[in-house]
DOKE-753587 format. One record per residue: chain; z, y, x of N, C-alpha, C in turn; residue in three letters; residue number from 1. Coordinates in nm, 2 decimals. Layout:
N
PT  ch     n_w     n_v     n_u    ca_w    ca_v    ca_u     c_w     c_v     c_u   aa    i
PT   A       Z       Y       X       Z       Y       X       Z       Y       X  ala  NUM
...
END
This chain:
209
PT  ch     n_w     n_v     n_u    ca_w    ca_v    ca_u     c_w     c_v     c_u   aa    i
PT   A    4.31    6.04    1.04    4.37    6.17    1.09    4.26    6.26    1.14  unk    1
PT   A    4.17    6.24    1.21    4.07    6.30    1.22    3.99    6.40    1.14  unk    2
PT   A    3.96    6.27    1.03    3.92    6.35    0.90    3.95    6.47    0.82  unk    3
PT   A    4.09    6.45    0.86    4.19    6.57    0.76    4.21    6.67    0.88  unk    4
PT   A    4.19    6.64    0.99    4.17    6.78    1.06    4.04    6.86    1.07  unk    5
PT   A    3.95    6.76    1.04    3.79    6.84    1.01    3.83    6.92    0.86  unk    6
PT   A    3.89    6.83    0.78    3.87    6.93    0.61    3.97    7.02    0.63  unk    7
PT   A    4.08    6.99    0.70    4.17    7.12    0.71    4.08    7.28    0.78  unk    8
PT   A    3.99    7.24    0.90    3.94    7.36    1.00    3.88    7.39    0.92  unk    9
PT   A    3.77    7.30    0.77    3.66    7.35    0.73    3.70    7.37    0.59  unk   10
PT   A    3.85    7.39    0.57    3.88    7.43    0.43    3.83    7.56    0.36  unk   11
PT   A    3.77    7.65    0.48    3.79    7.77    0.40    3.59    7.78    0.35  unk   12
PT   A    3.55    7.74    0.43    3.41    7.68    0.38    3.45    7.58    0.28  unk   13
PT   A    3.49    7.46    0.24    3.49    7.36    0.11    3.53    7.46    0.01  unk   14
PT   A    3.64    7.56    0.01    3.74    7.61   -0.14    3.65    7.70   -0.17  unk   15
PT   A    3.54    7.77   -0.08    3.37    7.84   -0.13    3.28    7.78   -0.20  unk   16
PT   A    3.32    7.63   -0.19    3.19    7.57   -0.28    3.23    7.44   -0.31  unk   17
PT   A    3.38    7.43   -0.37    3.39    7.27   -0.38    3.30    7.18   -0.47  unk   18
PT   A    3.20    7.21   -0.54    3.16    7.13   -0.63    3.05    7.07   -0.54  unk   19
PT   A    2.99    7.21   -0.49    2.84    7.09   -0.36    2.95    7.03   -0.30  unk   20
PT   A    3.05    7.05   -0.21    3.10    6.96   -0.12    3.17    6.80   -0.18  unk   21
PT   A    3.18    6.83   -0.33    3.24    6.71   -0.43    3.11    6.63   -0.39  unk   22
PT   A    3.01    6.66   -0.49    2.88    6.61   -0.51    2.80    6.54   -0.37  unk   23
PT   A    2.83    6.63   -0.23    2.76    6.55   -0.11    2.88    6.46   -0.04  unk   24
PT   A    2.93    6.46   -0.06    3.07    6.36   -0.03    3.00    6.24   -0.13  unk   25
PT   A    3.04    6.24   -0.22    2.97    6.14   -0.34    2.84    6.13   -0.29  unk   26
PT   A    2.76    6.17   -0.27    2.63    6.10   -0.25    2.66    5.98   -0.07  unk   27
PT   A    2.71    6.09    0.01    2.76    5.98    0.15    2.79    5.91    0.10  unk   28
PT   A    2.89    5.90    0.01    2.98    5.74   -0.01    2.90    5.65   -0.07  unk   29
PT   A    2.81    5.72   -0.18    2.75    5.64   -0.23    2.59    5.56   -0.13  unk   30
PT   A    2.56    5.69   -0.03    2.43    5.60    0.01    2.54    5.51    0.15  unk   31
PT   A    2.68    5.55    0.16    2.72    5.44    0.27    2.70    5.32    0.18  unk   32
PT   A    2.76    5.32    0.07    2.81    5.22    0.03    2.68    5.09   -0.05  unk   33
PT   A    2.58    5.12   -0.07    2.46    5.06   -0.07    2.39    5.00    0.03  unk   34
PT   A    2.41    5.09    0.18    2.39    5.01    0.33    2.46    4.94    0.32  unk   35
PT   A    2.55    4.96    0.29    2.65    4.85    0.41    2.66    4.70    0.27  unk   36
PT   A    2.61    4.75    0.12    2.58    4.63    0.04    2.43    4.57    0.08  unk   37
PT   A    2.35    4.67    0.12    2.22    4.58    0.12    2.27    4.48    0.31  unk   38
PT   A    2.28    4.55    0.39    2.30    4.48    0.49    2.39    4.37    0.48  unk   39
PT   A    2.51    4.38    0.42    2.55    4.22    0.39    2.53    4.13    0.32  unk   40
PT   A    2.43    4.19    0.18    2.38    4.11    0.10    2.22    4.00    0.20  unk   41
PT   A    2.17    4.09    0.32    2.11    4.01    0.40    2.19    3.93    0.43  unk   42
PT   A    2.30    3.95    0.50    2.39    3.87    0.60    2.37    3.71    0.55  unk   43
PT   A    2.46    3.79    0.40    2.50    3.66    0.29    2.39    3.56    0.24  unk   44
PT   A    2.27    3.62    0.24    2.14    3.54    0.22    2.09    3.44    0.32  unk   45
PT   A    2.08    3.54    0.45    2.07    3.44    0.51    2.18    3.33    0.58  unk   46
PT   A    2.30    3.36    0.58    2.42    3.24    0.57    2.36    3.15    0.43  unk   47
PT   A    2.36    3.18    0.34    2.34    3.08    0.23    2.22    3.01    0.26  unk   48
PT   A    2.12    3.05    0.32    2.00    3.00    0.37    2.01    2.93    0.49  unk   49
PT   A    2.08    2.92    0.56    2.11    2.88    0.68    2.20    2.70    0.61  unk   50
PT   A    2.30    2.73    0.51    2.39    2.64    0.46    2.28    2.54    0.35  unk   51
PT   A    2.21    2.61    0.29    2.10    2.52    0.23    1.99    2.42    0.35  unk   52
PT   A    1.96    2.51    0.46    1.93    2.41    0.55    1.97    2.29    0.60  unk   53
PT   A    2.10    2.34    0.61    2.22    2.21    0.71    2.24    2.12    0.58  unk   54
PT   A    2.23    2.15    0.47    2.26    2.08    0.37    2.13    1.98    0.34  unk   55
PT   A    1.96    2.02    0.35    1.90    1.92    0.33    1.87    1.88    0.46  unk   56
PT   A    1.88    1.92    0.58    1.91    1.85    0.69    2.02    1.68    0.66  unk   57
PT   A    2.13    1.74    0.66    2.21    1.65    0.61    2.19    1.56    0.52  unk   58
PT   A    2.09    1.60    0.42    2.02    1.48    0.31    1.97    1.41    0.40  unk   59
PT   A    1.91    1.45    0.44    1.73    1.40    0.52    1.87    1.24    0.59  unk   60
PT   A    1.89    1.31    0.66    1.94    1.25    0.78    2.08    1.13    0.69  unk   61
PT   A    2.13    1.11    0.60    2.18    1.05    0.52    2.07    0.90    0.47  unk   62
PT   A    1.94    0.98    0.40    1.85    0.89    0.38    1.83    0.81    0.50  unk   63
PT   A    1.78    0.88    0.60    1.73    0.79    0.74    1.79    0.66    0.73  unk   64
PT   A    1.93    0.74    0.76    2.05    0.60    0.80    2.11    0.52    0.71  unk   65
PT   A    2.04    0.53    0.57    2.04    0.44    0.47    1.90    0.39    0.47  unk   66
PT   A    1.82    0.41    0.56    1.69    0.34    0.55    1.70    0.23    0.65  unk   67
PT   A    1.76    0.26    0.78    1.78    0.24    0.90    1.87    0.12    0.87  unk   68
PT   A    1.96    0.11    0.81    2.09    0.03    0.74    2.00   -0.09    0.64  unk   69
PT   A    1.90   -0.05    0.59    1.86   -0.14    0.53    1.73   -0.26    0.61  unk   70
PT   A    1.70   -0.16    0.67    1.60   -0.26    0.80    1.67   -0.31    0.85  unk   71
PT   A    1.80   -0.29    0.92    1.88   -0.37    1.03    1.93   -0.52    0.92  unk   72
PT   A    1.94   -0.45    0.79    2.01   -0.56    0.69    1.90   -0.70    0.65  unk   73
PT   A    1.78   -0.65    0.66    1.65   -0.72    0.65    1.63   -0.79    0.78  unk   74
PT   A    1.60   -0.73    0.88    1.61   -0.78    1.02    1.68   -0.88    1.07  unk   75
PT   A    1.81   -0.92    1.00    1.93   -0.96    1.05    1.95   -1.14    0.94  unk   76
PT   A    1.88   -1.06    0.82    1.84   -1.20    0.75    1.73   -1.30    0.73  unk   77
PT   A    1.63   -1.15    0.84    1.55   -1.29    0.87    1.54   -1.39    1.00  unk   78
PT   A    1.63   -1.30    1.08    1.67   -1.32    1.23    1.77   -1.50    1.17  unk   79
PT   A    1.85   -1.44    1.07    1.95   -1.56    1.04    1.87   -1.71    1.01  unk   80
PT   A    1.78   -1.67    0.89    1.65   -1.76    0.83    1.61   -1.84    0.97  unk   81
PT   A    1.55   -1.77    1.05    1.45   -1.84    1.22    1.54   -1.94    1.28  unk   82
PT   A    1.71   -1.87    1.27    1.80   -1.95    1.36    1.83   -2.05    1.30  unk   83
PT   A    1.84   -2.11    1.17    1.87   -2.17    1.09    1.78   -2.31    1.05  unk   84
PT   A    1.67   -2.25    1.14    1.52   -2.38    1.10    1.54   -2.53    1.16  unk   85
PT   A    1.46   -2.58    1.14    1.50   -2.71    1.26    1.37   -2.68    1.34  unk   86
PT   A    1.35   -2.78    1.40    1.25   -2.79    1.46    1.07   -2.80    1.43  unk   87
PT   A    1.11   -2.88    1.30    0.92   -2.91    1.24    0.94   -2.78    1.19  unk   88
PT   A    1.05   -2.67    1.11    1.02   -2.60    1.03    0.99   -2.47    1.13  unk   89
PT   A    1.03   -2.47    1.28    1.01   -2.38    1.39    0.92   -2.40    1.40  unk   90
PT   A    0.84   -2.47    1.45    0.69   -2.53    1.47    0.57   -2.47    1.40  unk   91
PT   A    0.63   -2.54    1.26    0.53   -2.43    1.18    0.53   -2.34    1.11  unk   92
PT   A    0.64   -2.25    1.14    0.63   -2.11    1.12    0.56   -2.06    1.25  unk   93
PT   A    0.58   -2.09    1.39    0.52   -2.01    1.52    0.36   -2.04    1.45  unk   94
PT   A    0.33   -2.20    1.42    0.19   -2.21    1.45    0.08   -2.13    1.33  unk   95
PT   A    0.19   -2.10    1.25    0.11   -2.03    1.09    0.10   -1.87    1.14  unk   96
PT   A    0.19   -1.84    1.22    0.22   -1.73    1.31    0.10   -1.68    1.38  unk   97
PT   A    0.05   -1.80    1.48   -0.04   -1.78    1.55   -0.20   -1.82    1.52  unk   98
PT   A   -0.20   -1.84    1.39   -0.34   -1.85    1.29   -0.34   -1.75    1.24  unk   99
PT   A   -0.23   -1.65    1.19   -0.24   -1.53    1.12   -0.31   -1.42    1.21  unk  100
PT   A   -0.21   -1.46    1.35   -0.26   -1.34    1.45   -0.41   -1.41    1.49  unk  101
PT   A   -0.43   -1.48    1.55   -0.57   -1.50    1.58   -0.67   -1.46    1.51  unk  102
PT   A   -0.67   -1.48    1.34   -0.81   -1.43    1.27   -0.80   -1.30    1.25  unk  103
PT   A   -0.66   -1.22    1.28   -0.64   -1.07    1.28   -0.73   -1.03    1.42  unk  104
PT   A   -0.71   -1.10    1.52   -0.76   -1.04    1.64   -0.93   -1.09    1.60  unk  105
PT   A   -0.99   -1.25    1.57   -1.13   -1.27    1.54   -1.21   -1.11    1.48  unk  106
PT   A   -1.11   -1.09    1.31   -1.15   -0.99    1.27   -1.18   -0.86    1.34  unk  107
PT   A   -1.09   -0.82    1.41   -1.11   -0.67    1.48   -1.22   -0.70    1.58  unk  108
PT   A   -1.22   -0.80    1.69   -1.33   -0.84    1.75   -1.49   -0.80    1.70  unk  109
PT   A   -1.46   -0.84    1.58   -1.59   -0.83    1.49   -1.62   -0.75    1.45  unk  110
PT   A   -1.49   -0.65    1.40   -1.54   -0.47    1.39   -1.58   -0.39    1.49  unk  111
PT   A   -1.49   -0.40    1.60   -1.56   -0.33    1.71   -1.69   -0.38    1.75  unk  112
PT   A   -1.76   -0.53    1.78   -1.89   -0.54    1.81   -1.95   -0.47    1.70  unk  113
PT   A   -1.92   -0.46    1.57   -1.99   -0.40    1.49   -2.00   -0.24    1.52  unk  114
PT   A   -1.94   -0.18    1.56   -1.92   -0.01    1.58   -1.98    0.02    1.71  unk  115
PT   A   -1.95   -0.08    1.83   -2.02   -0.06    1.94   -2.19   -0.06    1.90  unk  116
PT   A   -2.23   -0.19    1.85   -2.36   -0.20    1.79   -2.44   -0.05    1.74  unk  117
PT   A   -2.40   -0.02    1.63   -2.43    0.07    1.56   -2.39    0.18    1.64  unk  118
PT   A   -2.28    0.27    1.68   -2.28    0.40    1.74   -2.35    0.37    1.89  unk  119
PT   A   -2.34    0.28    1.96   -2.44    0.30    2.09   -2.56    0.26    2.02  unk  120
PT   A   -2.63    0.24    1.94   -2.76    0.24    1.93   -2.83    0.33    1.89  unk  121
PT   A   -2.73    0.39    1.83   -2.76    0.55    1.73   -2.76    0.67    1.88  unk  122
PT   A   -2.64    0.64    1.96   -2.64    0.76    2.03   -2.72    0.70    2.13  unk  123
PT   A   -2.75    0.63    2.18   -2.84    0.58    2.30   -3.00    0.65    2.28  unk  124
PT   A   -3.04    0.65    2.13   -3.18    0.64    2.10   -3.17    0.76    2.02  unk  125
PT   A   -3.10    0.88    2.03   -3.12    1.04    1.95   -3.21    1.08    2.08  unk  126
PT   A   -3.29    1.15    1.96   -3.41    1.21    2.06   -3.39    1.32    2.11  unk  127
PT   A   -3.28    1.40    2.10   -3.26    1.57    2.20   -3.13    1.49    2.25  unk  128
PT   A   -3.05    1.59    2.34   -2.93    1.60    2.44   -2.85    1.63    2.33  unk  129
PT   A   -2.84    1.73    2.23   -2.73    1.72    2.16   -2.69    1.64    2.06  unk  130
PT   A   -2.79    1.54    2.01   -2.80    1.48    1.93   -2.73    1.35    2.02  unk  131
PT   A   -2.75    1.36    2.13   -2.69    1.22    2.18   -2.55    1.25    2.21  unk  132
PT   A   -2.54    1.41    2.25   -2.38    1.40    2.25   -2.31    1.39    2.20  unk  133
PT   A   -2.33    1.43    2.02   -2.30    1.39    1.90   -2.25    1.26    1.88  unk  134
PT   A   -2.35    1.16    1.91   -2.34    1.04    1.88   -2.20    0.96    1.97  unk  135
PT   A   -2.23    1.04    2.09   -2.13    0.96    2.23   -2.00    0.98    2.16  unk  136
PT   A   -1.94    1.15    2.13   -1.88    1.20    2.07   -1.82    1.11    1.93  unk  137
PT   A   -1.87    1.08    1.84   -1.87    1.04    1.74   -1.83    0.85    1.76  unk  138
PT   A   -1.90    0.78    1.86   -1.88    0.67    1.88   -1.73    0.66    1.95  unk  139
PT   A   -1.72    0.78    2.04   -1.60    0.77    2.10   -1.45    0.73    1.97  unk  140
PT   A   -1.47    0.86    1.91   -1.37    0.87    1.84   -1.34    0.77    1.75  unk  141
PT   A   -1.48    0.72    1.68   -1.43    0.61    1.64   -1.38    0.43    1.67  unk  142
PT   A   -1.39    0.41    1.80   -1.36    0.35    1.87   -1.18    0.39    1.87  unk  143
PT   A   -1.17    0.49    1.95   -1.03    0.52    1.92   -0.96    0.53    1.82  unk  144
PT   A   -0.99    0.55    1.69   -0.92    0.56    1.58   -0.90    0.39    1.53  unk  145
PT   A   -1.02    0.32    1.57   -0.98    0.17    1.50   -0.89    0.09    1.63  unk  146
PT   A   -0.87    0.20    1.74   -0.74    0.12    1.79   -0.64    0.14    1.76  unk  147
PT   A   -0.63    0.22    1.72   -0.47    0.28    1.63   -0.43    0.23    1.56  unk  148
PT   A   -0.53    0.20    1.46   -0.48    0.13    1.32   -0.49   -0.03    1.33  unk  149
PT   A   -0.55   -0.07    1.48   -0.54   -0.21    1.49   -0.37   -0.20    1.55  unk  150
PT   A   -0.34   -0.17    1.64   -0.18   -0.15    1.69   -0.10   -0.13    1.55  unk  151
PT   A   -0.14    0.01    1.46   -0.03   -0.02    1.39   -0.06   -0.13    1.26  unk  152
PT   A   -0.19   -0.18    1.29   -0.13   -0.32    1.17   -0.06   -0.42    1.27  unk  153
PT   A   -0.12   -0.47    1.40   -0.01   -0.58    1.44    0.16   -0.51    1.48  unk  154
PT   A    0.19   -0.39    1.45    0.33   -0.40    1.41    0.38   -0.37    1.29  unk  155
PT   A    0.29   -0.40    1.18    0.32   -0.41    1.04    0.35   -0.53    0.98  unk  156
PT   A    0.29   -0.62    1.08    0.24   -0.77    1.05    0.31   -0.87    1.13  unk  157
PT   A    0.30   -0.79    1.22    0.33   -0.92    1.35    0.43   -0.91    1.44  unk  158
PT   A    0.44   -0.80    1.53    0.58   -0.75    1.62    0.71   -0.80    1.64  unk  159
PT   A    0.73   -0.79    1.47    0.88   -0.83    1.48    0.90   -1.00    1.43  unk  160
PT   A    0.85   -1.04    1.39    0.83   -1.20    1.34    0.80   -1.25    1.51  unk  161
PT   A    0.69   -1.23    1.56    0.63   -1.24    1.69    0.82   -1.25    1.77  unk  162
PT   A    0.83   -1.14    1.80    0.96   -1.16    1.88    1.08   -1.24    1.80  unk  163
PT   A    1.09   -1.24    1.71    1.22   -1.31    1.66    1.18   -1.47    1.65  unk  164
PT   A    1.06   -1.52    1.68    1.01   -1.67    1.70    1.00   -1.68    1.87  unk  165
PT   A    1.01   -1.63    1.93    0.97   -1.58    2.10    1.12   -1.61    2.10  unk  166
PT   A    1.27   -1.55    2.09    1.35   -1.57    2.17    1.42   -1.69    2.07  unk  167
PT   A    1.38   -1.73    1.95    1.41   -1.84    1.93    1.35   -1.99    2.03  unk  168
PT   A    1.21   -1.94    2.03    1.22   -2.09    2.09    1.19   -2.06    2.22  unk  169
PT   A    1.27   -1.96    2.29    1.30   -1.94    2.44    1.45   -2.03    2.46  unk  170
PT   A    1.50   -1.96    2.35    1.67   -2.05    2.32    1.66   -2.19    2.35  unk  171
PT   A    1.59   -2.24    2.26    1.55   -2.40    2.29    1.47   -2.47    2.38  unk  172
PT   A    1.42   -2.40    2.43    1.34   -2.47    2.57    1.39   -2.37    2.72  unk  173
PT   A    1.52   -2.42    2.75    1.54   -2.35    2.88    1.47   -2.35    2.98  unk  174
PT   A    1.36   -2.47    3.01    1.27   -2.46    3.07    1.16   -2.43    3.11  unk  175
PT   A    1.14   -2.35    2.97    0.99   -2.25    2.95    1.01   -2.18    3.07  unk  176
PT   A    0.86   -2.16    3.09    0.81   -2.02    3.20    0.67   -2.00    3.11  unk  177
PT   A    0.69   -1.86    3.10    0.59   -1.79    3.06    0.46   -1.77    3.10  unk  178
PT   A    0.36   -1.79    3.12    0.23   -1.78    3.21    0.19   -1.65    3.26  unk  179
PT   A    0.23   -1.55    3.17    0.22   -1.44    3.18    0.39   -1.31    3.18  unk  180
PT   A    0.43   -1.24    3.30    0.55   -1.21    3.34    0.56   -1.05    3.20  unk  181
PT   A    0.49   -1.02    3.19    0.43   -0.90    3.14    0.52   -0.90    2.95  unk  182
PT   A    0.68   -0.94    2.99    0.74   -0.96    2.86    0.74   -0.84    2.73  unk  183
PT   A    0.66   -0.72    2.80    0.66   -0.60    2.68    0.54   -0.61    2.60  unk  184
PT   A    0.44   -0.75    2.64    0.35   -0.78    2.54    0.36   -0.78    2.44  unk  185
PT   A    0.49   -0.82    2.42    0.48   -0.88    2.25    0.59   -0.74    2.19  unk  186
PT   A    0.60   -0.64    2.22    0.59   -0.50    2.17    0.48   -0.42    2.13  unk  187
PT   A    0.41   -0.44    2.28    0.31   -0.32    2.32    0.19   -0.38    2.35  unk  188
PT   A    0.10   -0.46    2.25    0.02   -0.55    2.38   -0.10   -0.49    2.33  unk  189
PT   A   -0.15   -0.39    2.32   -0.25   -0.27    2.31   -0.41   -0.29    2.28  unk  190
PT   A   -0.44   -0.46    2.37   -0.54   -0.45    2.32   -0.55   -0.65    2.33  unk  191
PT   A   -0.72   -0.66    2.30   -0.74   -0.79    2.23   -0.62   -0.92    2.39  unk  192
PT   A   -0.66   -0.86    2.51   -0.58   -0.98    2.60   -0.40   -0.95    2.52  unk  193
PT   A   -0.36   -0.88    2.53   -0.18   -0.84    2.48   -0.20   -0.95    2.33  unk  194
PT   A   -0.29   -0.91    2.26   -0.29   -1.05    2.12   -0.32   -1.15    2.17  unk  195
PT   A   -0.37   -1.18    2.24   -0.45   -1.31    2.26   -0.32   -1.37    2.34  unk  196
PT   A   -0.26   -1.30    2.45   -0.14   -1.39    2.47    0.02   -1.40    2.43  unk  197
PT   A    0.01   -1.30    2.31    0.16   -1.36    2.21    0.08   -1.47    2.17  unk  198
PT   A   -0.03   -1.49    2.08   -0.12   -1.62    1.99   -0.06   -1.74    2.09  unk  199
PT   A   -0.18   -1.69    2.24   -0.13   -1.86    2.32    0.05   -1.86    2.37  unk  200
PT   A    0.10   -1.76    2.41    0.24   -1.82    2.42    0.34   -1.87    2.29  unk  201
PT   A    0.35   -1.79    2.19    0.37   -1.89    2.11    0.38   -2.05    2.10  unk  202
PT   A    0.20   -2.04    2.07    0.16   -2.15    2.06    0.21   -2.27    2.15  unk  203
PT   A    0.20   -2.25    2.30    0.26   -2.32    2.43    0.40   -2.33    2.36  unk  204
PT   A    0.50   -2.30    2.33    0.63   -2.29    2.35    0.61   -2.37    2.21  unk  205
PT   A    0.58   -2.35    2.07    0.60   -2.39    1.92    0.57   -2.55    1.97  unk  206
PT   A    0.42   -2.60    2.06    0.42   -2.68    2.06    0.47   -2.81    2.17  unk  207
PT   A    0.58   -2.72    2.28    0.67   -2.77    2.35    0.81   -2.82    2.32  unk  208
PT   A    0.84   -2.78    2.20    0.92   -2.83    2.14    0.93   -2.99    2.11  unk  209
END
């Protein structure tokens, strides 16, 4: 309504020039109608962009839980295998258990005296201040990096075998006591004492039987 009361008041100006007023009418419509396509053609981009996210989100997260589905399926059959052993055959899985972990812990033993050796003798005996802070620096780090990859091999290796032989033959000896109270060892046991006593408890309990 509006509209037709502006072209009505300004008819006598339009019927002076209808062809400019055809032609800039048509150009308004036309540059309206290009904003208002470029701005929803953003809209629509980024909704489709938004829907392609959720969508490989939703992959992602499909995979997980068919990954997650297949470890619990693995977990569960070897959990079944441990429960199923008798006794000589409990025995000597803990004790093959705790020869595997022990020459894993000998070995790392052996690397780090070896890295200690060599970066403190290097950084101890540089002849300027920078050169030795280099070294300190440098010893540090790698000290730290071969604890990392010692941790994540004994839970590549060991962790979950370790605990699934632990509450089996906890099961069977109700009268075990642990020497050590500190039960998140055999998760977390960070350095050579945390290995050294899943090896000896095992061992104590495999050969309590």
């Amino acid at each position: 309504m509006e509209l037709l009361k502006v072209i009505k008041a300004e008819w006598a100006v339009i019927a002076m020039a209808p062809f400019s007023f055809l032609i800039l009418a048509a150009l308004m419509f036309g540059a309206a109608y290009f904003i208002a396509c470029w701005r929803y053609t953003a809209v629509i981009d980024q909704v489709k962009a938004t829907c392609e996210t959720l969508k490989e989100r939703l992959h992602l997260r499909s995979e997980q839980t068919e990954a997650y589905r297949e470890k619990a399926a693995k977990y569960d059959e070897k959990l079944a295998e441990v429960v199923d052993f008798g006794e000589t055959e409990l025995r000597d899985k803990a004790l093959k258990l705790v020869a595997d972990l022990r020459e894993f812990i000998g070995r790392s033993r052996r690397l780090d005296t070896s890295i200690h050796d060599a970066r403190w003798f290097n950084a101890s005996h540089a002849d300027t201040e920078q050169e030795k802070n280099r070294g300190w620096d440098e010893y540090a780090r790698t000290m730290i990096n071969n604890t990392y990859e010692r941790n994540d091999e004994y839970d590549r290796r060991f962790k979950v075998e370790a605990m699934m032989l632990r509450d089996e033959l906890l099961s069977r000896l109700p009268g075990y006591e642990s020497e050590n109270e500190v039960e998140f060892s055999y998760e977390r046991p960070t350095n050579f004492f945390g290995f050294s006593f899943v090896a000896d408890d095992l061992e104590r309990m495999a050969k309590a039987l």
